[in-house]
C-alpha positions as CSV (number, residue, x, y, z in Angstrom):
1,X,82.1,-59.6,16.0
2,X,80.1,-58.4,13.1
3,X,82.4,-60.2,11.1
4,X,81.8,-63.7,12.4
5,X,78.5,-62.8,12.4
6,X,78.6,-62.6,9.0
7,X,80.7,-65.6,7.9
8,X,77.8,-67.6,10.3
9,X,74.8,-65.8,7.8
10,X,76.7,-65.9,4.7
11,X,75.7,-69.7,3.6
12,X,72.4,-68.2,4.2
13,X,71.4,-65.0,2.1
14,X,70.1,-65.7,-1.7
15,X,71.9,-64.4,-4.4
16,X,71.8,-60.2,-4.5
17,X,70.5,-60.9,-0.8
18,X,71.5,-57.3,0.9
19,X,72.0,-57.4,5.1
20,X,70.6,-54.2,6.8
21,X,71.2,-55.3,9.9
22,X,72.6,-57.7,12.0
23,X,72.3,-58.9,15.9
24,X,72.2,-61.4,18.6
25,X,69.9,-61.6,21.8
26,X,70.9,-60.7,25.0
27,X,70.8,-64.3,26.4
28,X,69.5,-62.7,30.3
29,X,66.5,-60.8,28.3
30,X,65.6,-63.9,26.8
31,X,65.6,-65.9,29.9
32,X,63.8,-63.5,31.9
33,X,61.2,-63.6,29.2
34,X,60.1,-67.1,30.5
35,X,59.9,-66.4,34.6
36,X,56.5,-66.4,34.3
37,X,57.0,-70.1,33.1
38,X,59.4,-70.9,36.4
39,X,57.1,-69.4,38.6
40,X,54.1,-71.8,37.6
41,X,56.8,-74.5,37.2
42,X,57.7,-74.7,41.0
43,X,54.4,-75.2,42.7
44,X,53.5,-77.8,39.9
45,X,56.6,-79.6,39.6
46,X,56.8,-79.8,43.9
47,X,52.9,-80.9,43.7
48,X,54.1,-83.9,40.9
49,X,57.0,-85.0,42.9
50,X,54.8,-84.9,46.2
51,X,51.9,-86.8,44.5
52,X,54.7,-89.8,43.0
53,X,55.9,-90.2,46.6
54,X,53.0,-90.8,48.1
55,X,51.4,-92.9,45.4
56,X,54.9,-94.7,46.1
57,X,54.2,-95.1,49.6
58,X,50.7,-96.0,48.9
59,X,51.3,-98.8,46.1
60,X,54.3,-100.2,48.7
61,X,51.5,-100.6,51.0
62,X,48.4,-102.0,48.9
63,X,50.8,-104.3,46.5
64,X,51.2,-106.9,49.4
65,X,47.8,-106.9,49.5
66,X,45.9,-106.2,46.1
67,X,46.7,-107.5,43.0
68,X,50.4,-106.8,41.7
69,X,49.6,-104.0,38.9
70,X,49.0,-101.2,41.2
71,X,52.8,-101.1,42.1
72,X,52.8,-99.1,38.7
73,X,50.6,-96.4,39.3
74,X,53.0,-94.3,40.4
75,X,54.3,-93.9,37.0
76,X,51.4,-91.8,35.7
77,X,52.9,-89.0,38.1
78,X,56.3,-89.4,35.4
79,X,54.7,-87.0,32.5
80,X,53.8,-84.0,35.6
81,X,57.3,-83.8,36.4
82,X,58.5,-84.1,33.3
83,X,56.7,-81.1,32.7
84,X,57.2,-79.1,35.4
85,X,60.8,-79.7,35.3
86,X,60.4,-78.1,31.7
87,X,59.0,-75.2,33.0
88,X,61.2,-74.8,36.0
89,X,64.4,-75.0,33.6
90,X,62.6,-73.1,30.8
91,X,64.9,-69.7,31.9
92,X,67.9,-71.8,31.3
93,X,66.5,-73.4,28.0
94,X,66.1,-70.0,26.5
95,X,69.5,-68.6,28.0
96,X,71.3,-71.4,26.1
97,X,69.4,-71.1,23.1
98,X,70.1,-67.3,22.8
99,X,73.8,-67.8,23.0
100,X,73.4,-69.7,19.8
101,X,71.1,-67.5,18.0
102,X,71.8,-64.6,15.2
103,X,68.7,-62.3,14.1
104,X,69.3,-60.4,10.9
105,X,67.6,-58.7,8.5
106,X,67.5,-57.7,5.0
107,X,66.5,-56.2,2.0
108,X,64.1,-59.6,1.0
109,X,63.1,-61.1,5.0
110,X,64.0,-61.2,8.9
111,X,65.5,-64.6,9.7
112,X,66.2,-65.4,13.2
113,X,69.5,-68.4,13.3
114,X,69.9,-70.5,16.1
115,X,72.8,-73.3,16.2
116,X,73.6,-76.2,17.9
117,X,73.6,-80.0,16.8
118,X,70.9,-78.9,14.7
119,X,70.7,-75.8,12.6
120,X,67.1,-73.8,12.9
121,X,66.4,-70.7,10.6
122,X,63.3,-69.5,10.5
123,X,62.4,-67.0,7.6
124,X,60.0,-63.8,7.3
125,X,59.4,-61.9,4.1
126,X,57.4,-58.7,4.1
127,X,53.9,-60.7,3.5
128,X,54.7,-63.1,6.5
129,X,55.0,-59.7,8.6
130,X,51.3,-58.7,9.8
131,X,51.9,-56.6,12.6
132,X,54.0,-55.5,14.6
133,X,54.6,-54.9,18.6
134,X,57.3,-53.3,20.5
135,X,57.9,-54.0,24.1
136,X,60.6,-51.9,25.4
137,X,62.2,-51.5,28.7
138,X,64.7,-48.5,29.8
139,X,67.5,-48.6,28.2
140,X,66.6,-49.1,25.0
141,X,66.4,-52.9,25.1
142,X,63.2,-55.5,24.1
143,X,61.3,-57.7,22.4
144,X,59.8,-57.1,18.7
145,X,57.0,-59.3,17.8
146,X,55.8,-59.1,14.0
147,X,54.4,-62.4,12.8
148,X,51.3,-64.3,13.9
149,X,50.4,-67.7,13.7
150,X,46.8,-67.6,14.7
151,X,44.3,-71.1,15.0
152,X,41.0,-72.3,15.9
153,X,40.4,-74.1,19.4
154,X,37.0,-75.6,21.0
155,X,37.6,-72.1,23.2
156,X,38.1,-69.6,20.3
157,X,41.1,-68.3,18.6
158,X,44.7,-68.6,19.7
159,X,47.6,-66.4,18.7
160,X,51.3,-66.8,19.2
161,X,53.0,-64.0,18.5
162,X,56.7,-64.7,16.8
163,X,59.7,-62.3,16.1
164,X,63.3,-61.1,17.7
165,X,63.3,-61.2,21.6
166,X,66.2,-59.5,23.7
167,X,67.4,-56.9,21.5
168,X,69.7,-54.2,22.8
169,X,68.2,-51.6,20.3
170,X,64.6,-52.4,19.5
171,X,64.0,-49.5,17.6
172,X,66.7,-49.9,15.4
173,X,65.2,-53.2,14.3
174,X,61.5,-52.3,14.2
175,X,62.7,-49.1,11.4
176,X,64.4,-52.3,9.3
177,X,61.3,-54.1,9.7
178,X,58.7,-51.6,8.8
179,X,61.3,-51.2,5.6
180,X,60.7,-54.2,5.0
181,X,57.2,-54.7,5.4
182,X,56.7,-51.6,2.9
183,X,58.0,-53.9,0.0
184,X,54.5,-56.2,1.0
185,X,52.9,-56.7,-2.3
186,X,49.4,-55.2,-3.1
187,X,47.5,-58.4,-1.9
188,X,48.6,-58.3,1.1
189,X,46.5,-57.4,3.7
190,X,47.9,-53.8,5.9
191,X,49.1,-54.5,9.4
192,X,47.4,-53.5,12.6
């Protein structure tokens, strides 16, 4: 497997690039990650689809007697389900993204490689790495955050936190990446 791995990184790597390590997700650790999304998703996607039938019903009703543009009212209930049938499939989005998706790391960044129709690579050096957070279950197994995007809002400061989710050794990574974030250059400010 590491191998094919390799071949699929190859096109990749700069010249004199050196890979440390190499991985892929656990595709059920990276589903799992977005329950909390499903959860939310069913109440809100069954209170969309109730709200678009009755307004159905409703505009059924009034249309042989108001005006005819209230028979599309029930439309504006399109974008809730829409939604909530994002979150509700949101497990299976991420399961089928992680089957596509190589993490790997070396001696110059941390690049996470996903496939599909459209290849996505998404590149850390060591100044793009401000902190970073471990979240490990049993086994061995998590999630490593180290990069954060962080903007202004009318409510304060938001933070997403970015990195390698479903890892079957998270230690083993975080060690490459704290190797890698020692090569930060002076400027840089020190992570958390």
């Amino acid at each position: 497997m590491q191998n094919a791995l390799r071949r699929e990184i190859e096109p990749e790597l700069n010249p004199g690039e050196e890979i440390h390590w190499i991985g892929v997700p656990d595709p059920i650790a990276c589903a799992t990650a977005s329950c909390s999304l499903f959860v939310i998703g069913l109440p809100f996607v069954s209170f969309a689809l109730y709200w678009f039938a009755s307004a159905s019903r409703i505009s059924q009703v009034t249309s042989e007697r108001l005006d005819r543009g209230f028979e599309w009212f029930p439309l504006l209930g399109l974008p809730f389900i829409l939604f909530g049938l994002w979150m509700v499939l949101s497990p299976l989005f991420n399961f089928l993204k992680a089957r596509k998706t190589v993490y790997f790391v070396t001696d110059q960044r941390a690049v996470a490689l996903t496939g599909g129709r459209w290849k996505r690579v998404k590149s850390y050096t060591a100044n793009d790495i401000k902190m970073i957070e471990r979240v490990e279950k049993k086994g061995g197994g998590g999630h490593l955050y180290f990069a954060v995007k962080t903007w202004q809002t009318s409510k304060g400061k938001t933070e997403h936190k970015s990195g390698f989710l479903g890892l079957k050794d998270v230690q083993v990574v975080e060690t490459h990446i704290r190797k890698l974030m020692s090569k930060r250059s002076d400027d840089a400010p020190a992570a958390r």
